[in-house]
C-alpha positions in Angstrom: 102.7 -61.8 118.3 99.0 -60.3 118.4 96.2 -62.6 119.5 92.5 -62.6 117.7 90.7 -59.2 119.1 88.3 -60.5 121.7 85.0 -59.1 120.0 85.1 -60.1 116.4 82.0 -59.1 114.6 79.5 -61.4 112.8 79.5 -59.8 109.9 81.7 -57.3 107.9 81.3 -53.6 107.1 83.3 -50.8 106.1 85.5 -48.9 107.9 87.5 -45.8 106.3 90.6 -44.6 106.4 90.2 -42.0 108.9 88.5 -44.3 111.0 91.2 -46.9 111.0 93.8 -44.3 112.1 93.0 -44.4 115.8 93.1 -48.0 116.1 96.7 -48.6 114.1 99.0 -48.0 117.8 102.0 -48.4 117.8 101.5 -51.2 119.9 99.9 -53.3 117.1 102.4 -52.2 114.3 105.0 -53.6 116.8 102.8 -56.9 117.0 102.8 -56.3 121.3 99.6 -55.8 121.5 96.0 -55.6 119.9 93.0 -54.3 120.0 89.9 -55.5 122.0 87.4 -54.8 118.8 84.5 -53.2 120.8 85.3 -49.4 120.2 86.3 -50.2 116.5 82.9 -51.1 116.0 81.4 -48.2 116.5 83.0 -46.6 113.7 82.3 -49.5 111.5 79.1 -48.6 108.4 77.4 -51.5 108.5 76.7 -53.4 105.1 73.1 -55.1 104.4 71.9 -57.3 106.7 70.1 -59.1 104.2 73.2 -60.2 101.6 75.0 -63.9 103.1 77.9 -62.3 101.8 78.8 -60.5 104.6 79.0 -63.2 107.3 82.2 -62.9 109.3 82.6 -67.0 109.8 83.9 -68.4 107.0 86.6 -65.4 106.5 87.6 -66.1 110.0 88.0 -70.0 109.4 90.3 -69.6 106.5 92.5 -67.7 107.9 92.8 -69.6 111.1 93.3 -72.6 108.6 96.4 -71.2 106.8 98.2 -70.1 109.9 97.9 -73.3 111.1 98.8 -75.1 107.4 101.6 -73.1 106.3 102.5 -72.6 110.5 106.7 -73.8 109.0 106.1 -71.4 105.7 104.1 -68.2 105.8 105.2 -66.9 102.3 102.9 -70.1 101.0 99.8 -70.0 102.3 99.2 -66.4 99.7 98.7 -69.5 96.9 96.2 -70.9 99.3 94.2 -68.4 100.9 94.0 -66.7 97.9 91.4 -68.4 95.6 89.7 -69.2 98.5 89.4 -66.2 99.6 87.5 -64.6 96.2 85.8 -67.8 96.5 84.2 -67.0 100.0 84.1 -63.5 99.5 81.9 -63.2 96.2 82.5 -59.1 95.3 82.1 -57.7 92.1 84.9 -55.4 90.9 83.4 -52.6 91.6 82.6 -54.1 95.5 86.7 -54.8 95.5 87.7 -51.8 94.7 86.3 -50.1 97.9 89.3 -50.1 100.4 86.7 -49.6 103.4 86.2 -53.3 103.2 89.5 -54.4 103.5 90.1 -52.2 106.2 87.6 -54.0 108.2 88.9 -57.2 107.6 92.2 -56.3 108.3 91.7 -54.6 111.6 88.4 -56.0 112.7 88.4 -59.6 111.9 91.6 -60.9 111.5 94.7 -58.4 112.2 96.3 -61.7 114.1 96.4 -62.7 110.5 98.1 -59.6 109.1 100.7 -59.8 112.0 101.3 -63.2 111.2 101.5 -63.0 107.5 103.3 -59.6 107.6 105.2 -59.5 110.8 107.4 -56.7 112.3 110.6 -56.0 110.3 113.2 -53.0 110.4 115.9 -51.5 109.0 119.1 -51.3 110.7 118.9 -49.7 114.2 115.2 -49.0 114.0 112.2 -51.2 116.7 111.1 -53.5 114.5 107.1 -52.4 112.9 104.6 -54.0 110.3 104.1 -52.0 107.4 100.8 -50.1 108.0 100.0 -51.0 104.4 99.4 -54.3 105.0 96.8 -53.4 107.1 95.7 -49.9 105.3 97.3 -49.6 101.5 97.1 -49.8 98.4 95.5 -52.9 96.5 98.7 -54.3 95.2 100.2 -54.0 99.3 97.4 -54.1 101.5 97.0 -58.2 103.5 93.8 -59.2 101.9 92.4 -56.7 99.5 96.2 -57.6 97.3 95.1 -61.5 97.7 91.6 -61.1 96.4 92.8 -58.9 93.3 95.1 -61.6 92.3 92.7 -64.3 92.1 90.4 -62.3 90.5 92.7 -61.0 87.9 94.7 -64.5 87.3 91.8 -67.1 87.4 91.0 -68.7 84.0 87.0 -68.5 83.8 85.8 -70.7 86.9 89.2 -72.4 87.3 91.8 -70.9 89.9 95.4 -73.2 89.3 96.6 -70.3 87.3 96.5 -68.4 90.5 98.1 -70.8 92.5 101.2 -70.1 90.5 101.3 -66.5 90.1 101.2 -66.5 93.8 104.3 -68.5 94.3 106.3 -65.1 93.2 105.8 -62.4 95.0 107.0 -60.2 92.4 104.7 -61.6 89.8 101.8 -60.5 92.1 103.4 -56.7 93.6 104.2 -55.8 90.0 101.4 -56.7 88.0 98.5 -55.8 89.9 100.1 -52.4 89.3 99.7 -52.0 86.4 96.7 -51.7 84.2 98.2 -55.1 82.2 96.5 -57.9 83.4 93.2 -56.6 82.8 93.4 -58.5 79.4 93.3 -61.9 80.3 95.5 -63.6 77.9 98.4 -61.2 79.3 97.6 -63.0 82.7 97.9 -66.6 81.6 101.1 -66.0 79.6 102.7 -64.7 82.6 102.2 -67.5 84.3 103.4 -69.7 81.2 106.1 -67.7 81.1 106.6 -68.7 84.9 106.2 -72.3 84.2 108.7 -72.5 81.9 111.2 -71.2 83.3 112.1 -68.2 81.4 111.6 -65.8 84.0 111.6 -66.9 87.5 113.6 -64.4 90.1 112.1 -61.0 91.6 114.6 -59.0 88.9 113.7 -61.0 86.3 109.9 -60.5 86.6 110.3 -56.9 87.2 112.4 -56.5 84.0 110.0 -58.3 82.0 107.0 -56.5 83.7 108.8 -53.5 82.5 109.6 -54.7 78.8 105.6 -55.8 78.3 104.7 -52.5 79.6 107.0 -50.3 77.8 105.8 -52.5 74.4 102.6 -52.2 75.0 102.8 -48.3 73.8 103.3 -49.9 70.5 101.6 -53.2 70.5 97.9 -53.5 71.4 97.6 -56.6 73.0 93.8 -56.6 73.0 93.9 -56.8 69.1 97.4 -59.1 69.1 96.0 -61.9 71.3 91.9 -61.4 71.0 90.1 -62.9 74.2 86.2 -63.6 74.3 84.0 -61.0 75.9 83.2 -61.8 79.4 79.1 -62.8 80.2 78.8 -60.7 83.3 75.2 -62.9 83.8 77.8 -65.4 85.0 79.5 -63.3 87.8 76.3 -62.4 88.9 74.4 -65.9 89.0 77.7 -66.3 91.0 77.4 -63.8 93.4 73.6 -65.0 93.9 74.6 -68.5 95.0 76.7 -67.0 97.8 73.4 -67.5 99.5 73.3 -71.3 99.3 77.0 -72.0 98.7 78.7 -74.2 101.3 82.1 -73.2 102.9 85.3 -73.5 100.4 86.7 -76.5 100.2 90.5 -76.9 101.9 92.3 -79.6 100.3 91.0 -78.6 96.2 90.6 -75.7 94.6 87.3 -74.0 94.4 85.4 -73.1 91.2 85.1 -69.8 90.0 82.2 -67.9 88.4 81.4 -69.8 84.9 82.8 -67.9 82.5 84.8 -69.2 79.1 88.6 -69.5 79.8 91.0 -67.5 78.0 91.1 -68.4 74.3 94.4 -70.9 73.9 95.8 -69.6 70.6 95.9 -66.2 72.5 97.7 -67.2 75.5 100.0 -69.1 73.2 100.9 -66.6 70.8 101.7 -63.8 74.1 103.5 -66.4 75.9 105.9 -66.6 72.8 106.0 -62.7 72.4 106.7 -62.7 75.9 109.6 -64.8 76.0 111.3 -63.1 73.2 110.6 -60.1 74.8 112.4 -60.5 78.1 115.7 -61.4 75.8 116.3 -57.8 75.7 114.7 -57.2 79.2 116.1 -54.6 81.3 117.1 -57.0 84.1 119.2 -55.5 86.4 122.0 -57.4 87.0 122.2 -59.6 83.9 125.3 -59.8 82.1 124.6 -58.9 78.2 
């Protein structure tokens, strides 16, 4: 497996796609070999010096932390690293949705990570390769960026258990940060009811559901079904301004979230219930009738 690159920046920046290209050899996707990080660098549009945001340090830490935690279970440490990781890395939406960020991260401060979370897999009679996704792709596929969307989308106001679960499918996670669903945040938090109680748990099962609350929801407004409080975006950004003064994420509890109100109760009730009666006619592939 692929060591730590031997420069590592200080602090991030962003890196496009065209940029990245060069530096995603075949020796890397085969997890051989690495790169030294000096010559990516160069390509690399520096972000303000001025925002505490940007430091390198505490991204590196983490990630060093869950290889070494979840050394015996890899597929775990995605519940871990990723409320910590919104927690550390303080973005706005809009700040997510920029891809050159990720890219950085992935190939400039930790692709040891990537290799380690993603490693080399083939089909039959192919060399074994890690998905360049992981380290370039989409947000749903891509190491970190798919990590940071799914704490930010299945948090409850400040508080980040829900996240913690929805993690623990894989599934859950691939299928819904596709989709435009859990924008409204009592559709979130009754997936993950819907995980805790058991009524859909295997990667078919979520994908038939996912498909049964998306095909519904050309019918059903959700937003009017199960009403949740407007967010206060003063919150996020008195959030975003403590990065400045905020110490490093704790390891053993969860951190706290921006301070916003949680998802209105009666609303995550009444989906979870909607929900469940839903996937009883779920297109689940593989399910006797």
């Amino acid at each position: 497996m692929i060591e730590k690159p031997h420069y590592i920046p200080e602090r991030l920046g962003l890196l496009s796609g065209a940029a990245a290209d060069p530096f995603l050899t075949e020796d890397l996707l085969r997890g051989v070999q690495g790169h030294g990080g000096v010559d990516l660098a160069k390509v690399v549009e520096p972000l303000p010096e001025d925002d505490a945001r940007w430091a390198v340090e505490p991204l590196r830490d983490l990630v060093v932390d869950a290889m070494f935690q979840f050394k015996e279970n890899r597929t775990d440490a995605d519940g871990w690293l990723a409320p910590r990781l919104h927690a550390t890395l303080r973005l706005t939406r809009r700040e997510a949705a920029d891809k050159r960020i990720w890219n950085h991260i992935a190939l400039a401060v930790a692709p040891d990570y990537v290799a380690w979370r993603h490693p080399p897999t083939a089909s039959e009679r192919k060399i074994p390769r890690i998905n360049p996704v992981r380290f370039k792709g989409a947000p749903d596929r891509q190491c970190f960026s798919r990590l940071w969307w799914a704490a930010e989308m299945f948090r409850n106001g400040a508080d980040y258990t829900p996240v913690v679960r929805a993690c623990s499918n894989q599934d859950l996670i691939h299928n819904a940060l596709r989709v435009s669903l859990v924008d409204h945040r009592p559709t979130a938090q009754a997936l993950v009811r819907i995980l805790e109680r058991g009524i859909a748990t295997t990667g078919r099962e979520i994908n038939g559901l996912i498909t049964a609350i998306n095909t519904a929801g050309a019918t059903v407004i959700y937003d009017a079904f199960a009403e949740d409080e407007p967010r206060d975006p003063g919150a996020l950004r008195q959030w975003i301004a403590d990065a400045e003064s905020a110490p490093p994420v704790p390891r053993h509890v969860l951190p706290t979230g921006p301070d916003e109100e949680p998802v209105p109760e009666d609303s995550v009730a009444k989906l979870t219930e909607y929900f469940a009666d839903l996937f009883e006619t779920a297109p689940v592939r593989g399910r006797t009738p």
